[in-house]
C-alpha positions as CSV (number, residue, x, y, z in Angstrom):
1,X,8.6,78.0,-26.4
2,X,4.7,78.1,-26.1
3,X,4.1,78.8,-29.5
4,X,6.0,76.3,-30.6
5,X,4.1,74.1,-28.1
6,X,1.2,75.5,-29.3
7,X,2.0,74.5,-32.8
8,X,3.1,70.8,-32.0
9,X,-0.1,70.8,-30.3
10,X,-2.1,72.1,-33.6
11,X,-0.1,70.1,-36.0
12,X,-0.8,67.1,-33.7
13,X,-4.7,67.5,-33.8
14,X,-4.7,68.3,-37.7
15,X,-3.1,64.7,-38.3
16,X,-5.7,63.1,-35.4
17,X,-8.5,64.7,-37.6
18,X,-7.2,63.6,-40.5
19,X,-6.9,60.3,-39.6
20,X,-10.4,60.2,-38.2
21,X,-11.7,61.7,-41.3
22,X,-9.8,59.3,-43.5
23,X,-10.7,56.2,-41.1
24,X,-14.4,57.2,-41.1
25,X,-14.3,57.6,-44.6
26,X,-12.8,54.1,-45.3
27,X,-15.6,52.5,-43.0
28,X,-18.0,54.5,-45.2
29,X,-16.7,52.8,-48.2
30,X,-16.1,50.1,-46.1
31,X,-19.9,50.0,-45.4
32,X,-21.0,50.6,-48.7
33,X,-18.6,47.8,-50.1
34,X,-20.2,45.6,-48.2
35,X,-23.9,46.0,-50.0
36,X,-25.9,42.8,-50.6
37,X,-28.2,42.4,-53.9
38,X,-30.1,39.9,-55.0
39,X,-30.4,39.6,-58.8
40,X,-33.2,37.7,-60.4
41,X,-32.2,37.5,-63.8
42,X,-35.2,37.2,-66.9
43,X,-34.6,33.6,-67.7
44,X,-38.2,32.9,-68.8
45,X,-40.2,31.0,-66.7
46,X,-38.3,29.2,-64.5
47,X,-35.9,30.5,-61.8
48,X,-32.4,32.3,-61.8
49,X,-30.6,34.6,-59.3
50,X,-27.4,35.6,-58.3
51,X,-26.4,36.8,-55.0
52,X,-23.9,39.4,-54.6
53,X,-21.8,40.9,-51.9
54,X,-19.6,43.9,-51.6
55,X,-18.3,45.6,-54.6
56,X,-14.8,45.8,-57.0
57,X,-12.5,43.6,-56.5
58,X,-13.3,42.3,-53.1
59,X,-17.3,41.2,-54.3
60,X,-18.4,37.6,-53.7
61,X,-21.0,36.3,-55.8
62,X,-23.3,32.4,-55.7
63,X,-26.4,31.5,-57.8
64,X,-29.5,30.1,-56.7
65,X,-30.6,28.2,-59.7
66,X,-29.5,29.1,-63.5
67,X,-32.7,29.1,-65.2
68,X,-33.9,26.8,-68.5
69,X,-32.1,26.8,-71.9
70,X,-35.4,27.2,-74.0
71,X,-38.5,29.0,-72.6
72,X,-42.1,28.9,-74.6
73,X,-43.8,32.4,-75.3
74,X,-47.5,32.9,-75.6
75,X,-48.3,31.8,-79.2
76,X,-45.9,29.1,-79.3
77,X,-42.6,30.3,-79.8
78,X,-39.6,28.8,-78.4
79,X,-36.8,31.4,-77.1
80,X,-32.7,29.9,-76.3
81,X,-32.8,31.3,-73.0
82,X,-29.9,29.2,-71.3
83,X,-27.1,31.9,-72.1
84,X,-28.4,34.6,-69.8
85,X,-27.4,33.7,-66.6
86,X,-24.0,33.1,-68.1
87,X,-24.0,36.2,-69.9
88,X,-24.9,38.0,-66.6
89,X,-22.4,36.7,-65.2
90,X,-19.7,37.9,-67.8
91,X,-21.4,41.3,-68.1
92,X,-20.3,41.9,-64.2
93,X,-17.1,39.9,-64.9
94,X,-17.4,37.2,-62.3
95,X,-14.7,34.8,-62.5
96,X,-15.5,32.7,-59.0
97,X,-18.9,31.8,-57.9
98,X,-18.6,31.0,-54.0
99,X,-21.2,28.3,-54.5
100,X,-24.2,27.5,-56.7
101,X,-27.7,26.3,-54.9
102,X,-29.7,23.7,-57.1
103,X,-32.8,23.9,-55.3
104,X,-33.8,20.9,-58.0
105,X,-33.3,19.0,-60.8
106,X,-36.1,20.2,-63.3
107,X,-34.5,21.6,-66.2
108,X,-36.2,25.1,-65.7
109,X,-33.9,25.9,-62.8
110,X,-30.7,24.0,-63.7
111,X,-30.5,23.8,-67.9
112,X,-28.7,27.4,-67.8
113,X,-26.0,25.3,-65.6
114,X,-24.8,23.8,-68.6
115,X,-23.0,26.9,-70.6
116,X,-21.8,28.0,-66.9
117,X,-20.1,24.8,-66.3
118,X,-18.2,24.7,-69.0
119,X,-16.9,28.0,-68.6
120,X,-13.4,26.9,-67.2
121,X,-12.5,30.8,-66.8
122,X,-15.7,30.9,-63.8
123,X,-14.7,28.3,-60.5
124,X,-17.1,27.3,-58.6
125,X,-16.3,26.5,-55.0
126,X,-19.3,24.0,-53.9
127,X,-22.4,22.8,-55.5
128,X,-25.2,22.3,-52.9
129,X,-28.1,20.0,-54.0
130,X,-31.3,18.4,-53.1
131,X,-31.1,14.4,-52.4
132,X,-34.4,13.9,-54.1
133,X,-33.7,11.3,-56.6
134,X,-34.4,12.2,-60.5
135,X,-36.6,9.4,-61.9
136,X,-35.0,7.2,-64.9
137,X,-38.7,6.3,-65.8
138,X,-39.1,9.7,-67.6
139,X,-39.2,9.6,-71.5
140,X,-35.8,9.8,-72.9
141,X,-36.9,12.6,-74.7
142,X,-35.4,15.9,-73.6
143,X,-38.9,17.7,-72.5
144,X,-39.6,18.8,-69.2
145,X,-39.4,15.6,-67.0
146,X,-36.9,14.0,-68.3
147,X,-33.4,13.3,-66.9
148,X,-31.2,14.4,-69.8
149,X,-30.1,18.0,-68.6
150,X,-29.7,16.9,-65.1
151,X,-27.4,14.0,-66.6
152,X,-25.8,17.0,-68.7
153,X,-25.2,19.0,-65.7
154,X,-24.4,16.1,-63.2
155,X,-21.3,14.5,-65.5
156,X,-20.0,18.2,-65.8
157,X,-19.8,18.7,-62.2
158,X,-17.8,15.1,-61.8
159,X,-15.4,16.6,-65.1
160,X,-15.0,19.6,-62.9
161,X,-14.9,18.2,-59.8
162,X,-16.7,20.9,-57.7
163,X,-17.7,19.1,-54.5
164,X,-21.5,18.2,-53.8
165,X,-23.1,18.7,-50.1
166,X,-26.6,17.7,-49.7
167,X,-27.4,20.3,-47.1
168,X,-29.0,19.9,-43.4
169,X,-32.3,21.5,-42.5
170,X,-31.2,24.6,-40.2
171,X,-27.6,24.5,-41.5
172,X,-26.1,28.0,-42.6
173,X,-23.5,29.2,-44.8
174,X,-22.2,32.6,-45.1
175,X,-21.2,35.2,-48.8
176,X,-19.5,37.6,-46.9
177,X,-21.7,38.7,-43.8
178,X,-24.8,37.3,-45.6
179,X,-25.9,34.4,-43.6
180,X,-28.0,31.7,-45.9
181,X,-29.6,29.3,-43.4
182,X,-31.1,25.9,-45.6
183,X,-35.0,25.4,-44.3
184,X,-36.1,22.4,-46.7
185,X,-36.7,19.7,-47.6
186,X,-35.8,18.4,-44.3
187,X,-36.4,14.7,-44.1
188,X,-39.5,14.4,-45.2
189,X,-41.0,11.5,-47.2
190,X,-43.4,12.7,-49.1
191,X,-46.2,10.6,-50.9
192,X,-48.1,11.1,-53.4
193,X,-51.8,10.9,-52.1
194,X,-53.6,13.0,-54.3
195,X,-54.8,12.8,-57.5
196,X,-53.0,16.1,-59.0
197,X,-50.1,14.7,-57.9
198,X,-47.9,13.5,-60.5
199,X,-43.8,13.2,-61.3
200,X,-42.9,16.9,-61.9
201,X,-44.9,18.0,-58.1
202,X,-43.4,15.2,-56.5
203,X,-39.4,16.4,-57.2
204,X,-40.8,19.9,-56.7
205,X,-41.3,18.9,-52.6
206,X,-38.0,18.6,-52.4
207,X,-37.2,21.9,-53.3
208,X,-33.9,23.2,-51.2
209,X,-35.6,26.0,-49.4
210,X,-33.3,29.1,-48.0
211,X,-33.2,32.0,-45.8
212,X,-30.8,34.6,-46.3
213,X,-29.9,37.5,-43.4
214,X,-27.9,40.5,-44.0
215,X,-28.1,43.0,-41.2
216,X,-31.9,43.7,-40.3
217,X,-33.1,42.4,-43.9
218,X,-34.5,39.0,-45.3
219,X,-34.9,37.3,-47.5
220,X,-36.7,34.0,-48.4
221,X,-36.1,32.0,-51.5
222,X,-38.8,29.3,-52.0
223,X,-37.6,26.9,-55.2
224,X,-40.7,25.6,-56.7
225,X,-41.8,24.8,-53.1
226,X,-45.2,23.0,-52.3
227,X,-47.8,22.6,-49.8
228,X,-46.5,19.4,-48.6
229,X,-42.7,21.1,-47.7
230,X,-44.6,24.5,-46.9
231,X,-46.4,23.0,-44.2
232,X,-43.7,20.7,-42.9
233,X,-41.5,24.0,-42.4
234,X,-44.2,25.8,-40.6
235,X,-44.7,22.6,-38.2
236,X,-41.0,22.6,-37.5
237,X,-41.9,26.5,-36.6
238,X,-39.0,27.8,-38.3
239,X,-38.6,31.7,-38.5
240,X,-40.4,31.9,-42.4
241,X,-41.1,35.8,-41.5
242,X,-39.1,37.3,-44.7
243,X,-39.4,41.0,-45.8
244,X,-38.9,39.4,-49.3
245,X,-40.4,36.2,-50.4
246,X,-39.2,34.6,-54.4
247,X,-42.6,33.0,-55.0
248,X,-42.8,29.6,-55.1
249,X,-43.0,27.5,-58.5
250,X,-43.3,31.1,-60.8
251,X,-46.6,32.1,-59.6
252,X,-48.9,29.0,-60.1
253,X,-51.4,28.4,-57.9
254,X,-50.8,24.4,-58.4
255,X,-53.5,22.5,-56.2
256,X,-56.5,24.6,-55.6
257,X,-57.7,24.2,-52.4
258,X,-61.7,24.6,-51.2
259,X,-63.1,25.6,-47.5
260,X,-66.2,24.5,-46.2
261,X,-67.3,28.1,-47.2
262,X,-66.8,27.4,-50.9
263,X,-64.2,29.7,-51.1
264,X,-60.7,29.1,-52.8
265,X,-57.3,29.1,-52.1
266,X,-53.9,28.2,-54.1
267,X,-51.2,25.6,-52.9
268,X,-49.7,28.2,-51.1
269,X,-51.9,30.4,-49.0
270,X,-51.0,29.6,-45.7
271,X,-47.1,29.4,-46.2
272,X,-47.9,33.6,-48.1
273,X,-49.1,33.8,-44.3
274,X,-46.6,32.6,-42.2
275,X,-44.0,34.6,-44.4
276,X,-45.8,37.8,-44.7
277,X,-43.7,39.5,-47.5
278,X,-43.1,43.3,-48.1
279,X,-41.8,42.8,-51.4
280,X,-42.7,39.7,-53.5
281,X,-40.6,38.3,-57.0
282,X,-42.5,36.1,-59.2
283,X,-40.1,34.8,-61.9
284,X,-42.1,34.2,-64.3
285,X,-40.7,35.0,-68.1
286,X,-42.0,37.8,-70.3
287,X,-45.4,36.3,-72.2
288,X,-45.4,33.2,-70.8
289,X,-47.3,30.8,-72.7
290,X,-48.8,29.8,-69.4
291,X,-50.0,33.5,-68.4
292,X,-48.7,32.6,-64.9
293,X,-49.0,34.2,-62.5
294,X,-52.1,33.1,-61.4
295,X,-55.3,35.7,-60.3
296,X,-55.4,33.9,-57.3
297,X,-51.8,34.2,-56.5
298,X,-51.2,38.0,-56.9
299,X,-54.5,38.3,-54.7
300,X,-53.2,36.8,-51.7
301,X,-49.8,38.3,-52.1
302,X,-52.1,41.9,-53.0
303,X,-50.7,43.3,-49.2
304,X,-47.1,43.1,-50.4
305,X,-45.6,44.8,-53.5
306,X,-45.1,42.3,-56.0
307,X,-42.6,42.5,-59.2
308,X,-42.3,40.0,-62.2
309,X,-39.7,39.1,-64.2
310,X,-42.5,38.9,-66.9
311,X,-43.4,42.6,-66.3
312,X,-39.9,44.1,-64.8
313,X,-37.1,42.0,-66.5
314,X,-34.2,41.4,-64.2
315,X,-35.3,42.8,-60.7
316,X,-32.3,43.7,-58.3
317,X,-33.2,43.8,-54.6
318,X,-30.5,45.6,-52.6
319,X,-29.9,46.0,-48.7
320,X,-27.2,47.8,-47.1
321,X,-28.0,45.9,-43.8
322,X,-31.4,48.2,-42.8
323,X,-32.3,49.2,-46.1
324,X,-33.9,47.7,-48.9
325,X,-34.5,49.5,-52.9
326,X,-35.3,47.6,-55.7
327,X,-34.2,48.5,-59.1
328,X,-35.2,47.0,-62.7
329,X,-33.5,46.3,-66.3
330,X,-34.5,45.0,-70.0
331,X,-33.2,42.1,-71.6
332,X,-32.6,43.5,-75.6
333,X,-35.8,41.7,-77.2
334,X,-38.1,42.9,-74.5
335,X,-40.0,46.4,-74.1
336,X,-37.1,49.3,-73.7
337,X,-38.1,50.2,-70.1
338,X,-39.9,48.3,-67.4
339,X,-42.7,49.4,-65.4
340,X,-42.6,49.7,-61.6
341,X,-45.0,47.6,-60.0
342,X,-47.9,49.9,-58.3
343,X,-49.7,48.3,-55.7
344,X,-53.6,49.2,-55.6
345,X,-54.8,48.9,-52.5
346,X,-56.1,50.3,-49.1
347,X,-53.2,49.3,-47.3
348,X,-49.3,48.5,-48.0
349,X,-46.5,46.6,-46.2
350,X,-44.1,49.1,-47.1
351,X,-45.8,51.9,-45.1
352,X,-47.0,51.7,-41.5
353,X,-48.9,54.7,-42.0
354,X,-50.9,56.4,-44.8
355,X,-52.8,59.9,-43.7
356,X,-54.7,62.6,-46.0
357,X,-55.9,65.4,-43.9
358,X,-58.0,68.6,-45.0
359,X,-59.4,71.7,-43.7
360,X,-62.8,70.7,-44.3
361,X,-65.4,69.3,-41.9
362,X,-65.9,65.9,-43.2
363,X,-63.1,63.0,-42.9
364,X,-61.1,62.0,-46.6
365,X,-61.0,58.4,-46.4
366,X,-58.1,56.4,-48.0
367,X,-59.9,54.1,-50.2
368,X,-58.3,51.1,-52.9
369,X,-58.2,52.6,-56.4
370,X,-60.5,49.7,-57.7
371,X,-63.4,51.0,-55.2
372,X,-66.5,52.2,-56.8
373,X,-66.9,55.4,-56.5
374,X,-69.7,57.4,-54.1
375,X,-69.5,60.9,-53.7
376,X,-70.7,61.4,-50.4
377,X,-68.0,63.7,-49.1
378,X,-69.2,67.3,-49.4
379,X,-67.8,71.0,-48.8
380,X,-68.8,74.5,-48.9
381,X,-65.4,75.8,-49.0
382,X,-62.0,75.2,-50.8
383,X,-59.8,72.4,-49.6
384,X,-56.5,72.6,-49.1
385,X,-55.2,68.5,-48.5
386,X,-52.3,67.3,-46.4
387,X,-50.5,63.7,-47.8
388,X,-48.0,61.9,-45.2
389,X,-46.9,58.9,-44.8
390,X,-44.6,57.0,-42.2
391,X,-43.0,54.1,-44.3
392,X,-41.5,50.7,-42.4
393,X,-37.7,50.5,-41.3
394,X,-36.8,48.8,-44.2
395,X,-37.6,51.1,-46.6
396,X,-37.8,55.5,-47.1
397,X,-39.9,57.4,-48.9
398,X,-38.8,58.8,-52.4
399,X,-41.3,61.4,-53.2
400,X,-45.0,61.8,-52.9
401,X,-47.3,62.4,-55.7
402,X,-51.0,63.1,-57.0
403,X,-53.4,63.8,-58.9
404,X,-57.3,65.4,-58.8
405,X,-59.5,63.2,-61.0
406,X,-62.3,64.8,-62.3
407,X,-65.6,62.7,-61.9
408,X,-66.4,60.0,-64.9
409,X,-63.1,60.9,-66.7
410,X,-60.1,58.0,-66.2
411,X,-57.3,58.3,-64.0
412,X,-55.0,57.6,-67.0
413,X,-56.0,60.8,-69.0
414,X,-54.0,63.0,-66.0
415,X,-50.3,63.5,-65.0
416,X,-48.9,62.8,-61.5
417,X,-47.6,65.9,-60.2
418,X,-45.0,66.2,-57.3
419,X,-46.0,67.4,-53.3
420,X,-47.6,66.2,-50.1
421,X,-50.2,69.8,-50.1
422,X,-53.1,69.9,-52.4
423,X,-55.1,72.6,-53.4
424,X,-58.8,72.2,-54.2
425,X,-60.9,75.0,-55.7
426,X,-65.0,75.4,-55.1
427,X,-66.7,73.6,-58.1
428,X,-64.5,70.1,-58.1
429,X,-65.9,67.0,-58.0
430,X,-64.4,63.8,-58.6
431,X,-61.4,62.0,-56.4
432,X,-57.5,62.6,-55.2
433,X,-55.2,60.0,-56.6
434,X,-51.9,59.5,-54.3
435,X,-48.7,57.4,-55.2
436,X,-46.3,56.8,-52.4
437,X,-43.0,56.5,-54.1
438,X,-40.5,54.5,-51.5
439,X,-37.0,53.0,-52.3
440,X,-38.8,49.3,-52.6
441,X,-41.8,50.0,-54.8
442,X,-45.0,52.4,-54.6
443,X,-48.3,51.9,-53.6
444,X,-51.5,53.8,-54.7
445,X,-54.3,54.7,-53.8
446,X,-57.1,57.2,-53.9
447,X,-59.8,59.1,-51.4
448,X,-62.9,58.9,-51.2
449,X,-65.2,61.2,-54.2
450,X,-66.2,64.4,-52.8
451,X,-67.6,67.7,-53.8
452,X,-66.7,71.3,-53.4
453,X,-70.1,73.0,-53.9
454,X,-69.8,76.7,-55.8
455,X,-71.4,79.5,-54.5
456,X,-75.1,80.2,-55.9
């Protein structure tokens, strides 16, 4: 009788472990199901993404913006862009889009609408749009001001007809457990004032400005956003604080701005601030004929780790509620592979802590890679180098990796070579090169030049 007892009892806990096992695996796949991405697709320069969550089957997807149908390259040529979004879409096999975000009605977010909308095999649940007006007083051609595309797009909505909500500041809808919260334009009436300003900046303050949530990550995504909206959004002291930030208005620096120092600023300095990116997206196009994005645009975004459409082709951002990784792709008629961006600096917002220790006497100071060089650091004996790094919560360190530049030779002419110890033997002069290699980008930098005398 008790071992039969005893065998109930066995049987019973196999099948209670089981089902936990099985359970806990489902909520793994459960868990990872339930990813979020961001995809900014290469639509030249102007602005595409699409927003997916979960997996299979069960994934939701929107768009923010479709992108252009023509973009201009450097040298004049004009490329028919206004498939790609629409081809993105079929390449995942999307057959519902939750909702699509105009954020406004130039052409070089909303032209790639057109193939999408008449797509009867992809829904579309709700268009949101921006209540700024699109001027009739534009030529009739079909260049960049003019009202022909939106018209396009407009009477294809009506065919279809998707419903239109002109959203409320603060307002929030959900894709899945995303949370999108709608920060601009508010109800602000915008002037004109300035000189610079002219038709195309004026619909560009209207921009629909949104702040997605998943979990412990964020996301902001700035339209073609200016001052005037930037600092009406920091006045309202909304939560701007985003880990990452889509530029603003593909990376120009539109009105420069001058202190009483002399010194310059771009449109958007103050709203770069206020958001304090990790990871920044600049859709911008591959050779743009513009060359955007400006100098002074990637040096006040130099802190965070900054990818281009231009450079990276379609960027996808991905958080599984904690994490973030980034991750990059080639459209067919640009370069095979696409570079990760490396930031070059003294600092990073992707790591909370940088630290390269030695045995010797003197300190090895983390330095930018663009710092002259001084060899000042000296040692009588051979080094042997400790690399660390504590990287911020978002993020997780891939690898760590190095290399021992000989002085007045190039960086470029050595590999990188794998480890966090370095050995240095007597007789070396020149610098240590470090990449830190995390899940949302790498940052590198170098130490300071020193010098291993030999013996005499």
């Amino acid at each position: 009788m008790k071992r039969r007892i005893i065998s109930w009892m066995l049987a019973a806990v196999m099948i209670v472990t089981s089902a936990a096992a099985a359970f806990m695996g489902n909520e793994k796949q459960a868990e990872a199901a339930s990813a979020f991405k961001v995809h900014f697709i290469e639509v030249g320069t102007g602005d595409g993404a699409m927003l997916q969550y979960g997996s299979g089957k069960s994934a939701k997807y929107a768009l923010i913006d479709a992108g252009p149908q023509t973009t201009q390259l450097l040298g004049g040529k004009t490329v028919n862009v206004g498939q790609r979004v629409h081809n993105y879409l079929k390449k995942y096999k999307i057959r519902r889009l939750e909702f699509v975000i105009m954020t406004h009605p130039h052409k070089d977010h909303i032209g790639g609408f057109i193939s999408i909308l008449k797509d009867r095999s992809i829904s579309v649940g709700t268009v949101y749009a921006t209540q700024q007006p699109v001027y009739n007083h534009y030529s009739g051609d079909d260049d960049f001001y003019s009202t022909k595309t939106y018209h396009t797009v407009n009477q294809l909505i009506k065919k279809r007809e998707i419903p239109v909500v002109v959203p409320r500041m603060k307002s929030s809808i959900y894709l899945g457990k995303a949370k999108l919260t709608f920060y601009s334009p508010g109800r602000g009436n915008f002037k004109y004032g300035r000189e610079v300003d002219y038709n195309s900046r004026q619909i560009n303050k209207f921009s629909l400005v949104c702040r997605i949530t998943y979990g412990r990550n964020s996301f902001l995504m700035a339209g073609d956003t200016q001052q005037e909206t930037e600092y009406n959004m920091i006045n309202k002291k909304l939560n701007l604080k985003s880990q990452v930030l889509k530029v603003p208005h593909h990376g120009y620096e539109d009105v420069r701005n001058k202190d009483a120092k002399g010194r310059f600023s771009s449109n958007h300095k103050k709203f770069f601030d206020k958001v304090k990116p990790a990871i920044s997206i600049i859709s911008n196009g591959y050779r743009n004929k513009d060359k955007v994005p400006s100098g002074l645009i990637t040096r006040e975004l130099s802190k965070s780790n900054i990818y281009t459409t231009g450079d990276n082709g379609n960027i996808i951002v991905a958080s599984n509620g904690s994490k973030l990784s980034v991750s990059t792709s080639r459209n067919k008629n640009e370069p095979a592979k696409a570079s990760t961006y490396i930031s070059s600096k003294k600092s990073s917002l992707l790591l909370k802590k940088m630290s390269v220790k030695s045995n010797g006497k003197k300190k090895l100071d983390i330095v930018s890679v663009d710092s002259k060089d001084i060899y000042n650091v000296k040692e009588k004996k051979p080094l042997k180098i400790s690399i660390k790094a504590k990287p911020q919560s978002f993020t997780r360190i891939k690898s760590i990796q190095y290399k021992l530049v000989k002085k007045g030779k190039s960086s470029t002419r050595y590999r990188w070579k794998t480890g966090r110890t370095v050995k240095v033997k007597k007789g070396f002069k020149g610098s240590l090169y470090i990449k830190y290699n995390t899940i949302s980008g790498s940052t590198m930098v170098k130490t300071k030049g020193f010098v291993i005398k030999k013996k005499k």
